[in-house]
C-alpha positions as CSV (number, residue, x, y, z in Angstrom):
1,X,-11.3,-20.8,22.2
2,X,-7.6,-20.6,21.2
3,X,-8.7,-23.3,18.7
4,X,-10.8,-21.2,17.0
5,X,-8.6,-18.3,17.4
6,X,-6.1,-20.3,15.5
7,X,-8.5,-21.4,12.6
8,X,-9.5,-17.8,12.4
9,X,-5.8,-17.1,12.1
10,X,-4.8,-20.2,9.3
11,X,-7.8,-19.1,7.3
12,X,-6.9,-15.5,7.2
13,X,-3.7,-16.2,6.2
14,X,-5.4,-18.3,3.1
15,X,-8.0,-15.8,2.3
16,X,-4.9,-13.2,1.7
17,X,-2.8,-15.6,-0.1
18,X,-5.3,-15.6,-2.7
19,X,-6.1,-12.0,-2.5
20,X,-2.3,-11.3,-2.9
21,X,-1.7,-14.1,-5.8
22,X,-5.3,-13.9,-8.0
23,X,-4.5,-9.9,-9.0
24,X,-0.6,-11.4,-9.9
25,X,-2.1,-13.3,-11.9
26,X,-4.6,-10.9,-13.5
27,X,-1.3,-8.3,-14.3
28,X,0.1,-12.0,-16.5
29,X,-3.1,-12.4,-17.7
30,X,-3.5,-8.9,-19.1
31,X,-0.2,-9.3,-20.8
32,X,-1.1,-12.3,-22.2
33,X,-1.4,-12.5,-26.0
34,X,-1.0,-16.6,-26.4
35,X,-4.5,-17.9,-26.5
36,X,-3.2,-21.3,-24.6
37,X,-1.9,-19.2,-22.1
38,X,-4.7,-17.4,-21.7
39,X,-6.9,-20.8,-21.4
40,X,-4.4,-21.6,-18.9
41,X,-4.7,-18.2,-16.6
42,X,-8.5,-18.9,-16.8
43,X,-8.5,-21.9,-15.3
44,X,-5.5,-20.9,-12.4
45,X,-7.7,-18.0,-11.5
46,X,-11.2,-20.2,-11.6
47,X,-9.1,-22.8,-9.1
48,X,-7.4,-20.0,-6.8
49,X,-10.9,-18.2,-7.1
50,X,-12.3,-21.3,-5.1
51,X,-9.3,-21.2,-2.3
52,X,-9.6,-18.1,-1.6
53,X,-13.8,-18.2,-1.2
54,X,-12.8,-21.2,0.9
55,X,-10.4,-18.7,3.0
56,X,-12.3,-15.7,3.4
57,X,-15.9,-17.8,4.6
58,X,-13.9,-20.0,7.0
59,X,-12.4,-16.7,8.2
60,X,-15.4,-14.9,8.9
61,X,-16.8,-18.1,10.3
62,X,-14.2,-18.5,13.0
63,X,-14.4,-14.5,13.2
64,X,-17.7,-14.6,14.7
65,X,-17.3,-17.6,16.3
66,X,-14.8,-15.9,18.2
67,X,-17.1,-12.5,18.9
68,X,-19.9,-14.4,20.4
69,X,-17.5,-16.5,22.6
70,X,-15.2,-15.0,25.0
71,X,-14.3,-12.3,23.2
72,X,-18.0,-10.7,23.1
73,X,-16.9,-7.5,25.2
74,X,-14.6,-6.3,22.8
75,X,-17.2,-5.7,20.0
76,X,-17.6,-2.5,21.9
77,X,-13.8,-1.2,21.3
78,X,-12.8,1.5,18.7
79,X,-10.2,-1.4,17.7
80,X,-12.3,-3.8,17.0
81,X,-15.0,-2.0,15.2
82,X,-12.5,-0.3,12.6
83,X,-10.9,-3.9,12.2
84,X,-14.2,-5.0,11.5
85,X,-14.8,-2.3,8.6
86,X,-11.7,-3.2,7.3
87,X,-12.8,-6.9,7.2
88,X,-16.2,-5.5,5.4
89,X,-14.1,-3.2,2.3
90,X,-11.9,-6.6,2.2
91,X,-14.9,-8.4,1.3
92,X,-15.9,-5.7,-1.1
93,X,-12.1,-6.0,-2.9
94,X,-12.8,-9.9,-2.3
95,X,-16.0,-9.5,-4.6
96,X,-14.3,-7.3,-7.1
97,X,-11.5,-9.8,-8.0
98,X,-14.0,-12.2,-8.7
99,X,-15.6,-10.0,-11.0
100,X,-12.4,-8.9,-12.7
101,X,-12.1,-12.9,-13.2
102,X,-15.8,-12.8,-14.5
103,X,-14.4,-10.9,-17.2
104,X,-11.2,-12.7,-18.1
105,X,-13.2,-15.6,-18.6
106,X,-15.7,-13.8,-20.3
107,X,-13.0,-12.5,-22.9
108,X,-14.1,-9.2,-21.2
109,X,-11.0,-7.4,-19.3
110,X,-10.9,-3.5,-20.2
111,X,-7.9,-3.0,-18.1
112,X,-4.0,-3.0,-18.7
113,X,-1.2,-5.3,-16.5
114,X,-0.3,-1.7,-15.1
115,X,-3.6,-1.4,-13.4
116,X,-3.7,-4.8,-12.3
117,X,-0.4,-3.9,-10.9
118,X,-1.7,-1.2,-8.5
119,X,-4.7,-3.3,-7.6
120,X,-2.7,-5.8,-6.9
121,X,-1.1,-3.9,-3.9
122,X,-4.5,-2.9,-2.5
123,X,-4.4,-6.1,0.2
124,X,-1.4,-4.8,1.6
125,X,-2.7,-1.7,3.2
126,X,-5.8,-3.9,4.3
127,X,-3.3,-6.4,6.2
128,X,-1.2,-4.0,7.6
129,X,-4.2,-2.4,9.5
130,X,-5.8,-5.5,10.4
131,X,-2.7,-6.4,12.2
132,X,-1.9,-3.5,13.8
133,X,-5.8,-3.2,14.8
134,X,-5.3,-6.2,16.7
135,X,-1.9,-6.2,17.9
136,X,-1.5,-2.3,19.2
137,X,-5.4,-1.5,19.7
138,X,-4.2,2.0,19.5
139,X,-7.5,3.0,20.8
């Protein structure tokens, strides 16, 4: 199992990558006024868009992987079940990047680089409390 606790682990890291880097390059994008750069942002986020999808499935998959195995007892722990919800809003900011990139490609984005700026730091706050979740189990 520490082989799939160490996929779970490389893939996390990936899925975040792309959470942390796709929003960066929404706040460019935003800013944008070239049309070839524009093209160019479009097809950086289409390509990062496809890591991190990569990242966050392979994540979850090794996730439960490791629930059902060994680690099937701790399901039941306050820790595990708000690390859990965490992992669920993720998804849910996962989803909205990839309809903020629906709408760059679309020609479609109604927001400024300041906003992208603050959504950008969203994963942050998601990270931090996965982590300590895991690593303190303050419950």
């Amino acid at each position: 199992m520490l082989w799939v606790k160490s996929f779970h682990i490389i893939f996390m890291v990936t899925w975040f990558a792309g959470l942390f880097y796709l929003p960066r390059i929404f706040v460019y994008h935003a800013m944008s006024e070239s049309a070839d750069e524009q093209i160019t942002f479009k097809v950086m986020e289409r390509k990062l868009m496809i890591m991190t999808h990569l990242g966050g499935a392979l994540t979850i998959i090794f996730g439960t992987w490791l629930l059902m195995g060994w680690w099937a007892p701790i399901i039941g722990q306050l820790w595990m079940q708000l690390k859990l919800l965490l992992v669920v809003v993720l998804m849910g900011y996962h989803a909205w990047c990839y309809k903020l990139m629906l709408n760059f490609r679309n020609d479609n984005n109604q927001r400024s680089h300041r906003w992208y700026r603050l959504f950008n730091e969203v994963p942050v706050l998601f990270l931090v409390g996965v982590v300590i979740l895991v690593v303190v189990r303050p419950f």
